[in-house]
C-alpha positions in Angstrom: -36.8 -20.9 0.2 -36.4 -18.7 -3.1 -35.9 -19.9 -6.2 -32.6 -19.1 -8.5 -34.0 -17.0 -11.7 -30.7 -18.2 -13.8 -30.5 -22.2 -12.8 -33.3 -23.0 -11.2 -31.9 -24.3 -7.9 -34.0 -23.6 -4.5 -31.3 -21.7 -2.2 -31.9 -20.1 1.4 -34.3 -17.4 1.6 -31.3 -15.3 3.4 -28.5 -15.4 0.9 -27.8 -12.4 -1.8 -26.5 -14.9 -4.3 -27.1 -18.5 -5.7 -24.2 -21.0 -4.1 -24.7 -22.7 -7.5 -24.4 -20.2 -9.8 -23.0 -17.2 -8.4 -26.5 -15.5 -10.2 -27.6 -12.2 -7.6 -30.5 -13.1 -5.6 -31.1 -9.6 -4.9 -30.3 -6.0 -5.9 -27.1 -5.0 -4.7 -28.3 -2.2 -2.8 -30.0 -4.5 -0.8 -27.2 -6.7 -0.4 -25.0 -4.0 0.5 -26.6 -1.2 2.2 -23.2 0.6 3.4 -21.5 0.4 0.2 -18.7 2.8 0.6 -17.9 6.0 -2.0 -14.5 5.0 -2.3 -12.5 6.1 -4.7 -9.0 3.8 -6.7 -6.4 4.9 -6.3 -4.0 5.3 -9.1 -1.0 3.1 -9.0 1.4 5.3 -10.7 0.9 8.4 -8.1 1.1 6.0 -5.0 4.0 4.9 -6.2 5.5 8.1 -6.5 4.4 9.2 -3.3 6.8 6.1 -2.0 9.3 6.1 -4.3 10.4 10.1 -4.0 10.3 10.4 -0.1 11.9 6.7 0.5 14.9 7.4 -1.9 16.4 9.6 1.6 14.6 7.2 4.2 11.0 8.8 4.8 9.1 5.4 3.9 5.3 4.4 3.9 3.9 7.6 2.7 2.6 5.7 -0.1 1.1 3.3 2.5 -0.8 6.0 4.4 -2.1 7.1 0.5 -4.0 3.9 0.3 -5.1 3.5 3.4 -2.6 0.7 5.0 -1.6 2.9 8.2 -0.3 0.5 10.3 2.1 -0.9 7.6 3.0 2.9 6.7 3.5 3.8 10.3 5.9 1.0 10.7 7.9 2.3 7.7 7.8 5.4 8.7 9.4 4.7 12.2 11.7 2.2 10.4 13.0 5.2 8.3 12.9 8.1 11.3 14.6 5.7 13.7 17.2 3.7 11.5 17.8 4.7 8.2 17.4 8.9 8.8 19.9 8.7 11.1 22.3 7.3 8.5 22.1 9.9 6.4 22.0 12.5 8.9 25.4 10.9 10.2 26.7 11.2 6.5 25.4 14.8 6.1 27.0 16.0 9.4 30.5 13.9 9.1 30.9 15.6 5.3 29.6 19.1 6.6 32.0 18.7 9.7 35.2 16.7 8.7 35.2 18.1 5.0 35.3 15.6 2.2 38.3 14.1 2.9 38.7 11.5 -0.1 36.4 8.6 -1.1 37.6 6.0 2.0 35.3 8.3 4.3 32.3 7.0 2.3 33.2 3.3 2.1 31.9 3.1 5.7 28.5 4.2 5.0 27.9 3.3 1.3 26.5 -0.2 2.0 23.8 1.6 4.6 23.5 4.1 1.5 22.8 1.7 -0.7 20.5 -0.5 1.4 18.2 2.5 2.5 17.4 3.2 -1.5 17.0 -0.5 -2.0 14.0 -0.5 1.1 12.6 2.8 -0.3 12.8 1.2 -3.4 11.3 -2.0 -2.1 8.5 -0.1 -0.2 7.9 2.3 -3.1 6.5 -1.0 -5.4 4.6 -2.6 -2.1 2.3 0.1 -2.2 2.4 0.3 -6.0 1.1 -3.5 -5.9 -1.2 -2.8 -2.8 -3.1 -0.1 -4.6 -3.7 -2.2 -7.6 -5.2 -5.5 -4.9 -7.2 -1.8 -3.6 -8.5 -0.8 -6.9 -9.6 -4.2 -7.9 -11.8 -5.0 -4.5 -13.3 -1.7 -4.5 -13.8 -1.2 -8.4 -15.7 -4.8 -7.7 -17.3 -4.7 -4.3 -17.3 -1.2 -3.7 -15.8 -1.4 -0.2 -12.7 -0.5 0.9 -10.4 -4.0 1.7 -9.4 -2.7 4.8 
C-alpha cells in the first residue's frame, strides 16, 4: 500500500493514479511505457481529403487519413460498387446518346443528388472523428484505435 501525495488516501501499490483523486501515482513514463509518437491530425485537411474525392463517389479517404480503415474501406467499396457506377452510367449515356434535353437527367438526378449528400455526410464523419483522435492522443498519447 502507497500513500496519495495530494489527499492522503492509502490506494493499491499497483495503480498509476489515486481512485480518489485522480492525483498520478507515478511518472507517466512509468505508467505508459509504449506511449505512441502520434501525431493530430488536423480536422480541416481530413476533411478535405473526404469532402473533394466523395463529391464523385470515392468515399473514406478521409477515413484511411486518420487511421479508421475498416470504416474507410467500407466507404470506399460503398462508392466503387454503388455510387461510381452511377456516375459512370451518366457519363457514358451523355457521351453516347448526346444530351438529349433535361428529361434524360431526371432519371438519375435523385442518385446524383444522394451520392453528394453521402460524400458530403462522410466528408464531416471523419472531420468529427479526427477531432475525438486529436483529443485522446493530445491527452493520452496513444492512438484510440
Amino acid at each position: 500500500m502507497t500513500v496519495c501525495p495530494n489527499c492522503g488516501r492509502e490506494v493499491m501499490g499497483y495503480l498509476n493514479f489515486c481512485p480518489n483523486c485522480g492525483h498520478p501515482l507515478r511518472s507517466l513514463d512509468r505508467a505508459y511505457p509504449y506511449r505512441s509518437t502520434s501525431k493530430v491530425r488536423d480536422p480541416r485537411i481530413t476533411f478535405l481529403i473526404g469532402m473533394i474525392p466523395g463529391l464523385i463517389g470515392i468515399y473514406g479517404l478521409g477515413h484511411f487519413y486518420i487511421g479508421k480503415t475498416i470504416r474507410g474501406l467500407v466507404l470506399f467499396l460503398m462508392g466503387v460498387l454503388v455510387f461510381n457506377r452511377i456516375f459512370l452510367g451518366l457519363l457514358l449515356y451523355l457521351l453516347v446518346a448526346g444530351w438529349g434535353g433535361e428529361s434524360d437527367l431526371y432519371g438519375y438526378l435523385p442518385w446524383l443528388i444522394l451520392g453528394a449528400l453521402v460524400g458530403i455526410a462522410q466528408a464531416f464523419d471523419s472531420f468529427f472523428l479526427s477531432r475525438k483522435y486529436n483529443a485522446i492522443v493530445t491527452k493520452g498519447g496513444m492512438t484510440p484505435w
